[in-house]
C-alpha positions, -999 to +999 in steps of 0.1 A: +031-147-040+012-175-022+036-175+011+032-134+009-008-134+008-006-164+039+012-139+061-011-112+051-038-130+061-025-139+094-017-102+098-050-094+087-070-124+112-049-110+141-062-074+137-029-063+130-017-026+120+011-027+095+038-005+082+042-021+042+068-003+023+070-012-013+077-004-049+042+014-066+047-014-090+041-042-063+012-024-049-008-050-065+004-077-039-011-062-007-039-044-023-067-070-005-051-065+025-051-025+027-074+003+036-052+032+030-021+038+010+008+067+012+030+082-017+060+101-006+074+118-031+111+134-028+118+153-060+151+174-056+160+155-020+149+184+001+115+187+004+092+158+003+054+155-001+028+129+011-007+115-008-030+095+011-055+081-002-081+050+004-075+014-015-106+021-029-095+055-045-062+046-055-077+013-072-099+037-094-072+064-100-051+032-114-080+020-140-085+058-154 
């Protein structure tokens, strides 16, 4: 977890934009280094749907 949060950082001091894809039960990991996270959800494989929401709202959706 130490070598992820180093190349986040050095993402994050290059004012990079970044694609992360991961498991909602890794979210954890890049959570300092986000603004904004996206759900896609693809129920029965034809239609999916999208949530967006802030770091900050997801972070207090998680604790409730």
């Amino acid at each position: 977890m130490k070598v992820q949060n180093m190349r986040l950082g050095f993402f994050e001091k290059l004012n990079l934009q970044l694609l992360v894809i991961t498991p909602k039960q890794k979210i954890n990991v890049i959570e300092p280094f986000v603004k904004s996270v996206h759900f896609v959800h693809n129920r029965d494989g034809m239609d999916s749907s999208l949530l967006s929401m802030s770091i900050e709202a997801f972070i207090k959706n998680k604790k409730d």
